[in-house]
Backbone as CSV, one residue per row, in Angstrom:
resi,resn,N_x,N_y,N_z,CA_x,CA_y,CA_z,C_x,C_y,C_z
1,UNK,6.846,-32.967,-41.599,8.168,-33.436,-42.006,9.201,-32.487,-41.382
2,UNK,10.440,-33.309,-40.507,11.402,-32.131,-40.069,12.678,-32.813,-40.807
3,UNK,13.811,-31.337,-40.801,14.260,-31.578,-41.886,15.712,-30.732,-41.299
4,UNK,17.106,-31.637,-41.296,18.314,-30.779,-40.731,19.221,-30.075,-41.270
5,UNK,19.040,-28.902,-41.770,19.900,-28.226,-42.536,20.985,-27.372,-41.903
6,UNK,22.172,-27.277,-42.316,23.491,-26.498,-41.903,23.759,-25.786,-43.045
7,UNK,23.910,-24.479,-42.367,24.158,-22.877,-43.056,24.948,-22.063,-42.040
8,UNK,26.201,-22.276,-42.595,27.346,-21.201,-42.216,27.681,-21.786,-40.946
9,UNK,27.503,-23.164,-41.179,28.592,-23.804,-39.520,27.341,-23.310,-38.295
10,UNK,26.044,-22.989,-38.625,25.127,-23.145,-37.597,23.460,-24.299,-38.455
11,UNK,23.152,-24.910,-37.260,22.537,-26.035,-37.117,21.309,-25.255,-37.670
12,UNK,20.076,-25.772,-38.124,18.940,-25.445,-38.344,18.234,-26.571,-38.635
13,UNK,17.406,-26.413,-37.531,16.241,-27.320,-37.670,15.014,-26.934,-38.451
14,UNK,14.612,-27.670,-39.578,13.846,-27.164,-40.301,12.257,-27.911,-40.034
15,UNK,11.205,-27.576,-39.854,9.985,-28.494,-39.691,9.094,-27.944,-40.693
16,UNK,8.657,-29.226,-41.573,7.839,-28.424,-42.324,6.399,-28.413,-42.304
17,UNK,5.979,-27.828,-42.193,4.467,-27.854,-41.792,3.059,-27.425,-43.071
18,UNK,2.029,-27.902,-42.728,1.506,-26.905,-43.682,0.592,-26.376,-42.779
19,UNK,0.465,-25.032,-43.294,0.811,-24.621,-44.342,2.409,-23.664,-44.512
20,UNK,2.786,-23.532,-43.242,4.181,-22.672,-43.058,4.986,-23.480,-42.606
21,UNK,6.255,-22.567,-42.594,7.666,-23.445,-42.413,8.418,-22.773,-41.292
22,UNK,9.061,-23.882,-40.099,9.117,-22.961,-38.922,10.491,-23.569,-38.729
23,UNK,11.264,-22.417,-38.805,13.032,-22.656,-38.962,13.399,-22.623,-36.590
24,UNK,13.902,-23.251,-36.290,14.524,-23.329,-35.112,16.097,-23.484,-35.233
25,UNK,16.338,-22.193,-34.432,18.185,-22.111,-34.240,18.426,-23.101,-32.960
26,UNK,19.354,-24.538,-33.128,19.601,-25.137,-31.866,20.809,-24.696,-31.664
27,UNK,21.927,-24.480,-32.405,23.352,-23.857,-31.196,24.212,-23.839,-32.343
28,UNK,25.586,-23.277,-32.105,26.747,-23.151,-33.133,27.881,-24.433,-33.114
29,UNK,28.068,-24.530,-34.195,28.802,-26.044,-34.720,30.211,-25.718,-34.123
30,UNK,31.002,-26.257,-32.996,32.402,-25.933,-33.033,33.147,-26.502,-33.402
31,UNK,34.716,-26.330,-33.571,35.545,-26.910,-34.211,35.353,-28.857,-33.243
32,UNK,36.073,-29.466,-34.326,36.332,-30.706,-33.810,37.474,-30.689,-32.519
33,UNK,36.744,-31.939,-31.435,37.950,-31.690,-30.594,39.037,-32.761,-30.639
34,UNK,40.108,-32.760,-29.649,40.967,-33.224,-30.179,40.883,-35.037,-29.673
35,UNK,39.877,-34.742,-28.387,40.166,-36.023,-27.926,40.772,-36.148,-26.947
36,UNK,41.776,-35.117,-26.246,42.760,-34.886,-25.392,43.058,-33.955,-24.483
37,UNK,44.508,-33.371,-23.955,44.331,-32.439,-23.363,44.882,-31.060,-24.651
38,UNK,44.362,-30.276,-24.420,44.266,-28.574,-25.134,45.965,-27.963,-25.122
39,UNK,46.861,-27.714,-26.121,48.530,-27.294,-25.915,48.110,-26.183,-25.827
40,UNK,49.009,-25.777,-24.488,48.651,-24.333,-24.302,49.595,-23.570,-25.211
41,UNK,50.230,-23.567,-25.770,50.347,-22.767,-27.483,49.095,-22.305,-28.466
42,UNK,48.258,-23.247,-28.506,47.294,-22.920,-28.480,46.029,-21.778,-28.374
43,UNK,46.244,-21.683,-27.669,45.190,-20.589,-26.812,45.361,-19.624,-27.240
44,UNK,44.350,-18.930,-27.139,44.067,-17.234,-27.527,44.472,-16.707,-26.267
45,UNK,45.131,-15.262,-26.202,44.795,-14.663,-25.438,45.989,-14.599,-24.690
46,UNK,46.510,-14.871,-24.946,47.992,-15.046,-23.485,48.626,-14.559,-23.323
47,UNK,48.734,-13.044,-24.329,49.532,-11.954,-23.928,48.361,-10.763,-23.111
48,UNK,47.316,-11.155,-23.610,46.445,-9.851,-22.942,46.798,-9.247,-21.751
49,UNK,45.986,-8.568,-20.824,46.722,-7.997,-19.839,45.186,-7.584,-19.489
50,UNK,44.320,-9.031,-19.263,43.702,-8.379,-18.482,42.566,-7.841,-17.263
51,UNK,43.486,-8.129,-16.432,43.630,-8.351,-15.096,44.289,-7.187,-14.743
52,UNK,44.015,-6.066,-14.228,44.767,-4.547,-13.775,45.388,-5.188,-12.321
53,UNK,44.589,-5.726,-11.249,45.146,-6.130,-9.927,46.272,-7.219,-9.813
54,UNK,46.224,-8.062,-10.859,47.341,-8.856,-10.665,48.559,-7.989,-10.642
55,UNK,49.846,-8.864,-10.438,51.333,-8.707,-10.765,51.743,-8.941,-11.997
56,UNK,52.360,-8.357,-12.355,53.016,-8.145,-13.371,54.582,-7.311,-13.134
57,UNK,55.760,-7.992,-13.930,57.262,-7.259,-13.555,56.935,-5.580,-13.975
58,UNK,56.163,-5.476,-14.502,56.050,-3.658,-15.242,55.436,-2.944,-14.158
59,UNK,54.060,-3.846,-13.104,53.764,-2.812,-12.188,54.327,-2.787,-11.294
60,UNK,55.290,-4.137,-10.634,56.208,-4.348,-9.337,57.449,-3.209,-9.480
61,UNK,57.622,-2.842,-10.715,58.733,-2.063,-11.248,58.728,0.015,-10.816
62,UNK,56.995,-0.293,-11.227,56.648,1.187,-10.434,56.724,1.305,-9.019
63,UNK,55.972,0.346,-8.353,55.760,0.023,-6.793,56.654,-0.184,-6.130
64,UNK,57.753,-0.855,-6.374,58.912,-1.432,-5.741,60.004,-1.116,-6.306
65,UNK,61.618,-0.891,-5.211,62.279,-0.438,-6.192,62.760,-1.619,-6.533
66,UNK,63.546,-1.369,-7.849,64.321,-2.632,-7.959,65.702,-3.190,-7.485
67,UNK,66.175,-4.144,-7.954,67.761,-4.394,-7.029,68.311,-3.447,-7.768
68,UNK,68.434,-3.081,-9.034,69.584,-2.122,-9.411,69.737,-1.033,-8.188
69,UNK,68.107,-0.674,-8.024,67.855,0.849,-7.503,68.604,0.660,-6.191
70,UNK,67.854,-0.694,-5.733,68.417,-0.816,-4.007,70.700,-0.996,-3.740
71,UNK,70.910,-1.829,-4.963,72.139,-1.550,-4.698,72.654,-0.597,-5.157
72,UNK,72.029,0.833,-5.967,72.868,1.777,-6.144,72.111,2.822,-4.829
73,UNK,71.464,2.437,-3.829,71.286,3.232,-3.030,71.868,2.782,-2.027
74,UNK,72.372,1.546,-1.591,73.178,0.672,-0.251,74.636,1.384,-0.867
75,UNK,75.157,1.193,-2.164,76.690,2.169,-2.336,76.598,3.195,-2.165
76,UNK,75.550,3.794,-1.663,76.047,5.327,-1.481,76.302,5.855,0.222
77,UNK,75.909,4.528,0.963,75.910,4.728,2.604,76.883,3.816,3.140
78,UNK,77.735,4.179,4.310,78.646,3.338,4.907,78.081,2.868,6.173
79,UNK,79.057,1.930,6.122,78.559,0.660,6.967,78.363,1.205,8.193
80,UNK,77.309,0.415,8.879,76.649,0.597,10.377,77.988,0.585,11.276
81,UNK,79.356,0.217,11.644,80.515,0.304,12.090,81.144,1.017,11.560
82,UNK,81.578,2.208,11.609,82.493,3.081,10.781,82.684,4.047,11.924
83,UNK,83.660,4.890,11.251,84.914,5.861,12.310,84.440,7.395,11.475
84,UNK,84.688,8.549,11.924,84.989,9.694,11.667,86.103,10.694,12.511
85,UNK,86.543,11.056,11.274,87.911,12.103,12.114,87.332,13.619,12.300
86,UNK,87.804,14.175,13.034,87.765,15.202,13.593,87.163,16.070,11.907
87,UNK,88.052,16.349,11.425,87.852,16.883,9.811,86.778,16.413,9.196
88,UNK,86.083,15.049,9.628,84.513,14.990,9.120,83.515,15.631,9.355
89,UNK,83.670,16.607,10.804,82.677,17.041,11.471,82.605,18.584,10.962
90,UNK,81.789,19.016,10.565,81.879,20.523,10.359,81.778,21.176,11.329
91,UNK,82.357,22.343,11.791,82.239,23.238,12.869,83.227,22.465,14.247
92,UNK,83.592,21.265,14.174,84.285,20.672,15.049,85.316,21.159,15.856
93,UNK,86.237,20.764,14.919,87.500,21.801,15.237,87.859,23.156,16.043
94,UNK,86.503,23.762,15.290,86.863,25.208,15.402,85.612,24.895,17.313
95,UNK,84.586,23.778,17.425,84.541,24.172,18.825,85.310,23.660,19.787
96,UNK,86.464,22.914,19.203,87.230,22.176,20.296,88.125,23.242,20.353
97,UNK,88.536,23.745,19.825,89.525,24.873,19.914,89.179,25.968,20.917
98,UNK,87.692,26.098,20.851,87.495,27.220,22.063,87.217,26.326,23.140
99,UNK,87.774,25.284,23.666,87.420,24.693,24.755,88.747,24.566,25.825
100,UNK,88.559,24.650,26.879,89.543,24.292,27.623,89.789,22.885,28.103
101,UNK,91.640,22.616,28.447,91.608,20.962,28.614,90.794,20.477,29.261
102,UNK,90.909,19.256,29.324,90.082,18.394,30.438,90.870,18.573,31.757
103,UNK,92.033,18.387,31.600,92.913,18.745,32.870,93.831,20.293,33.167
104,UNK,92.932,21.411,33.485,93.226,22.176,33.734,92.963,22.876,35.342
105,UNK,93.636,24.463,35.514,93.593,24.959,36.626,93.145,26.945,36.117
106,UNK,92.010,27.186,37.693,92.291,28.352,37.689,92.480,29.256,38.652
107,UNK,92.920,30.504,38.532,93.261,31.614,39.334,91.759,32.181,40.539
108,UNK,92.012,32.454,41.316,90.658,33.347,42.058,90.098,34.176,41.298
109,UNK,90.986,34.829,40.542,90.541,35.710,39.570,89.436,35.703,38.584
110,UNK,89.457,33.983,38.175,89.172,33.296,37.156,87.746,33.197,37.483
111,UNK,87.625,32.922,38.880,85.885,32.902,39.270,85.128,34.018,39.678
112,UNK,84.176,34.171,38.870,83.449,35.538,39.253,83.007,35.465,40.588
113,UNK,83.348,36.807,41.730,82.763,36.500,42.802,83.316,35.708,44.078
114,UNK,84.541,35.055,43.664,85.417,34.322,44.498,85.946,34.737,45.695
115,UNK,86.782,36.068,45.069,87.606,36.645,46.146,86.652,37.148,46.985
116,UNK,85.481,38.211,46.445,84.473,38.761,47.523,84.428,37.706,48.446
117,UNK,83.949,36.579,48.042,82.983,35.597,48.963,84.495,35.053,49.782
118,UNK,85.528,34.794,49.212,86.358,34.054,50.352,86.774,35.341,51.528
119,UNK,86.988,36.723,50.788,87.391,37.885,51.781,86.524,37.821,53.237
120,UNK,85.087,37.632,52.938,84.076,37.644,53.822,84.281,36.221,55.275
121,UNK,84.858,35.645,54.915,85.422,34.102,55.632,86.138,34.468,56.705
122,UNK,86.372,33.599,57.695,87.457,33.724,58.726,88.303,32.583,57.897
123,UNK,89.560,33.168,58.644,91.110,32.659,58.679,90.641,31.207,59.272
124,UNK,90.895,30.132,58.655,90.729,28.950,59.534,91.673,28.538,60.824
125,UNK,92.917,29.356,60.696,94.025,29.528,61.837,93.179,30.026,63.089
126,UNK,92.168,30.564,62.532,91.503,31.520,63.504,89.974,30.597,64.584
127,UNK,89.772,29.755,63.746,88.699,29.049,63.945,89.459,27.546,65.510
128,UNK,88.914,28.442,66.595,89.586,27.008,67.671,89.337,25.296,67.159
129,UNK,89.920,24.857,67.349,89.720,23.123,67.576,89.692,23.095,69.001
130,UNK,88.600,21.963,68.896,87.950,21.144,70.282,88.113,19.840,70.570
131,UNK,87.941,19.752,71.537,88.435,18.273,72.301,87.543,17.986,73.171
132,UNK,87.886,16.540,73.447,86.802,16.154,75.028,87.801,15.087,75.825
133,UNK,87.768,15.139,76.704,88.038,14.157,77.871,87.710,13.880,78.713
134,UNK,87.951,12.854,79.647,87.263,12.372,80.848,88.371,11.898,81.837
135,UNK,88.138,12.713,83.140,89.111,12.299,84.014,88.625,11.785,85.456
136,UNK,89.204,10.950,85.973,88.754,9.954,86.938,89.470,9.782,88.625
137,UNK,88.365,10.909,89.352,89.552,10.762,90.616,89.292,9.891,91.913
138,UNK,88.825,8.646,91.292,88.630,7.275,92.179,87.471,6.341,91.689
139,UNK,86.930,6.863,90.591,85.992,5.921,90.432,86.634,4.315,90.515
140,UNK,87.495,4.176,89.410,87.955,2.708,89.077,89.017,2.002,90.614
141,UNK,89.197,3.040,91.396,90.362,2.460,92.580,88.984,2.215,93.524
142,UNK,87.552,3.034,93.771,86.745,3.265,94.814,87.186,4.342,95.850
143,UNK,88.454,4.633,95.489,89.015,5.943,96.787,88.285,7.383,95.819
144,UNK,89.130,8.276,96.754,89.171,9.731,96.366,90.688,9.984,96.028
145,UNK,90.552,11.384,95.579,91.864,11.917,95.344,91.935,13.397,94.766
146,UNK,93.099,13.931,95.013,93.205,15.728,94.670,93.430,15.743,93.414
147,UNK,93.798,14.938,92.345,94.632,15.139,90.968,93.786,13.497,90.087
148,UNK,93.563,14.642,88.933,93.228,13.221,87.989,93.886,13.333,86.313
149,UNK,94.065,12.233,86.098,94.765,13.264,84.817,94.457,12.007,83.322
150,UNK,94.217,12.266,82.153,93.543,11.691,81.165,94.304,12.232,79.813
151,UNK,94.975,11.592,78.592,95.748,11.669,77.413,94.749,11.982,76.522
152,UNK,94.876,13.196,75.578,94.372,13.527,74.691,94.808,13.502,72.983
153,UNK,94.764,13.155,71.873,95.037,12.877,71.081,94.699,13.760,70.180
154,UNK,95.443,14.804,69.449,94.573,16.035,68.463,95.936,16.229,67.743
155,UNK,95.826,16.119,66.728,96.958,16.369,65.514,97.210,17.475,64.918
156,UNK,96.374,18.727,65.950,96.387,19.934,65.187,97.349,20.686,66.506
157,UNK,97.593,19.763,67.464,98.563,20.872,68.788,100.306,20.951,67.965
158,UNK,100.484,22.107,68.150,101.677,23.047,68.372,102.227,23.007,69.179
159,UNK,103.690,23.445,69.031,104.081,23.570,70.562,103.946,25.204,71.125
160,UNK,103.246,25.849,69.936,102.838,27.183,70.589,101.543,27.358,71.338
161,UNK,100.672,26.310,70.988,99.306,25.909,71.218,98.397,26.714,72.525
162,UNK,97.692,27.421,72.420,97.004,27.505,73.723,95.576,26.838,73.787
163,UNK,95.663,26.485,75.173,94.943,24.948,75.350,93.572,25.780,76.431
164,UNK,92.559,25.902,75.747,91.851,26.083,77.343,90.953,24.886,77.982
165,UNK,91.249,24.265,79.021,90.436,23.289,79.699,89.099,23.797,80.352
166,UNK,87.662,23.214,80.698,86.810,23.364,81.464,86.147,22.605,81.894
167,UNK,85.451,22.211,83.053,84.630,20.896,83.389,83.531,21.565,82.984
168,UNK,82.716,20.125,82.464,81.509,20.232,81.423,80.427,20.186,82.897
169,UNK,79.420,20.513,82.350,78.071,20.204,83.922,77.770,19.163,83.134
170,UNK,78.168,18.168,84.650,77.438,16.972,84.592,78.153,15.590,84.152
171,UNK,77.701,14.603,84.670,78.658,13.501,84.194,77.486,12.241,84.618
172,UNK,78.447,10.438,84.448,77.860,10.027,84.786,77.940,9.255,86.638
173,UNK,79.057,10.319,87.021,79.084,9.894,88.507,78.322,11.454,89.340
174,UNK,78.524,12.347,88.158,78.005,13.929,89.415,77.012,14.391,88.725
175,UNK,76.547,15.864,89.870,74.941,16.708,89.091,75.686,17.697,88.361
176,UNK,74.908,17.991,87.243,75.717,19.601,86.922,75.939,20.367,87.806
177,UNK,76.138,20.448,88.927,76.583,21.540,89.776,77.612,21.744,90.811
178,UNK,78.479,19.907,90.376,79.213,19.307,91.467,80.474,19.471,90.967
179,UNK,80.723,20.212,90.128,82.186,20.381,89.344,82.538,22.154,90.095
180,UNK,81.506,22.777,90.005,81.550,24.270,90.268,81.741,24.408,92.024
181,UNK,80.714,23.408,92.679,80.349,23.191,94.159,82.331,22.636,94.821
182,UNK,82.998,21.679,93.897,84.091,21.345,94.291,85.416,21.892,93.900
183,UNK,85.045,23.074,92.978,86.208,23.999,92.692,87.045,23.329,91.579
184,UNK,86.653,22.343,90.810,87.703,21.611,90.102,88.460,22.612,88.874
185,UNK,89.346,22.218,88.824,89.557,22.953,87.472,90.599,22.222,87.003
186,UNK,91.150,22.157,85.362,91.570,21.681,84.727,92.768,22.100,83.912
187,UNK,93.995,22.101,83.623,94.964,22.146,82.960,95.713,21.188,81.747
188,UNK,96.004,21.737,80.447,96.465,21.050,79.770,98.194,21.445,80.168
189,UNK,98.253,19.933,79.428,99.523,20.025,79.443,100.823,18.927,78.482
190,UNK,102.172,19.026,78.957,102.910,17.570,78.409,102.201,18.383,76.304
191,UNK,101.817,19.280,75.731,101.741,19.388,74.539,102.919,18.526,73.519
192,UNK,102.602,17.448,72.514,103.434,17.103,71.797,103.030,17.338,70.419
193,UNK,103.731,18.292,69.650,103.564,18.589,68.478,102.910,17.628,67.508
194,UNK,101.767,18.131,66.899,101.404,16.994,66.277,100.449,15.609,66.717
195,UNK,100.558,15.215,67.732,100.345,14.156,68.482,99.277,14.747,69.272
196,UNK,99.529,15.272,70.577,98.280,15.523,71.402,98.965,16.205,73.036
197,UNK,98.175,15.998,73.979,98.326,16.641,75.266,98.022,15.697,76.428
198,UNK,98.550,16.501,77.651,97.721,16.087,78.763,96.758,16.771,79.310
199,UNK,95.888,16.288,80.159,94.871,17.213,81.110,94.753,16.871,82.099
200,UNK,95.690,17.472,83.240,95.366,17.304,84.810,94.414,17.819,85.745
201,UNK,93.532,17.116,85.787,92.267,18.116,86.813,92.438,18.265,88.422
202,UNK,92.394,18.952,89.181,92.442,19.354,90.015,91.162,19.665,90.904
203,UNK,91.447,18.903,92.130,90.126,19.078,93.247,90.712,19.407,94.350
204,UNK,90.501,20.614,94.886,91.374,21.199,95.708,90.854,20.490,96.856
205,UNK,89.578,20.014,97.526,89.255,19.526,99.022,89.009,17.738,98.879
206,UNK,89.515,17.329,97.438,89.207,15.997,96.946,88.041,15.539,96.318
207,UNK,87.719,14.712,95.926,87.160,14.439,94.789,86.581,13.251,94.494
208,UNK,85.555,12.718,94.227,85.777,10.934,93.917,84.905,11.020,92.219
209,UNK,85.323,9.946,91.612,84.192,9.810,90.592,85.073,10.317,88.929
210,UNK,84.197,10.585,88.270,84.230,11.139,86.989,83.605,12.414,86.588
211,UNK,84.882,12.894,85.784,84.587,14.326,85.172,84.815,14.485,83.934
212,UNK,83.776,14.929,82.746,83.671,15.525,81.590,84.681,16.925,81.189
213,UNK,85.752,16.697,80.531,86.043,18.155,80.703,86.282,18.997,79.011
214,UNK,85.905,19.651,78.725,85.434,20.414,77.432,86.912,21.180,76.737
215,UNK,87.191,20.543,75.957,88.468,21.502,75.672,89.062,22.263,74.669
216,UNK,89.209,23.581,74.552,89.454,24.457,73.104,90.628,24.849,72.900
217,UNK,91.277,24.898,71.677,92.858,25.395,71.704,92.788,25.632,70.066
218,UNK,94.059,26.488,70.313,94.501,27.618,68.910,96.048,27.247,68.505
């Protein structure tokens, strides 16, 4: 004979046997359900906490700052475009003050070493200017001739000027040795202040062709 008895909201199956009696636990009686879906009002548990890895506003609060924090730390810095005056800068002032203008001048004095090194220099009054010319005593006619004479242009002649002329060795009508072999020689002359000179060359037994002539003056 089996036999279904309930004690304390759990099931018991009772079988009775002879000569003993053999009790079997089948499971715990739960509440009635509703039929539906479960109001989560309801539920146990819904304040617990527990889950350590989730989020929660209390641990985002340690981890992160918050907006209060972030806008009382953005009021304390000025904006990415902003100006400063001289008086913002510490020590500023006082190094602009030991500075000299941007547009200034100084004495020989002023450079260490100056005067030595310019004393050691020549006078540039002293230093000749040079010239060149080319004079022609028949190339372009095909004759010969005793006198050739060619305009020089130098912006440094004086009318105190001394001019020395010389034929160069060599050209493209003679050998280097045909200026010396024909006695030529050369004179400046006509000096115009500023402007320039003449140079008359001279071939005492005549001459044909073209001459290089080298020229230095003070």
């Amino acid at each position: 004979m089996t036999e279904v008895v309930t004690i304390n909201e759990v099931i018991h199956v009772i079988k009775v046997t002879e000569p003993k009696v053999q009790v079997v636990t089948v499971g715990t009686q739960g509440p009635p359900g509703t039929g539906g879906d479960i109001d989560h009002a309801s539920l146990n548990g819904l304040d617990a906490d527990d889950h350590p890895q989730y989020h929660t506003d209390a641990r985002g609060d340690v981890r992160y700052y918050t907006k209060a924090q972030v806008d009382a730390g953005l009021a304390g810095k000025a904006n990415a475009a902003h100006g400063h005056s001289v008086a913002d800068v510490a020590g500023l002032q006082a190094a602009l003050d030991a500075k000299a203008s941007a547009s200034h001048g100084h004495t020989i004095a002023d450079v260490a070493g100056l005067q030595t090194a310019l004393d050691a220099k020549a006078d540039q009054s002293a230093i000749p200017n040079t010239a060149h010319a080319q004079v022609d005593f028949g190339h372009a006619t095909g004759g010969e001739s005793n006198f050739a004479r060619a305009s020089v242009s130098a912006a440094w002649v004086e009318s105190g000027s001394v001019i020395l002329c010389a034929v160069a060795s060599g050209s493209a009508d003679h050998d280097p040795e045909d200026g010396e072999l024909e006695g030529i020689t050369a004179t400046a002359c006509n000096l115009v202040e500023g402007s320039g000179f003449d140079v008359i060359a001279h071939a005492p037994g005549g001459s044909w062709g073209r001459y290089n002539i080298n020229i230095m003056g003070l």
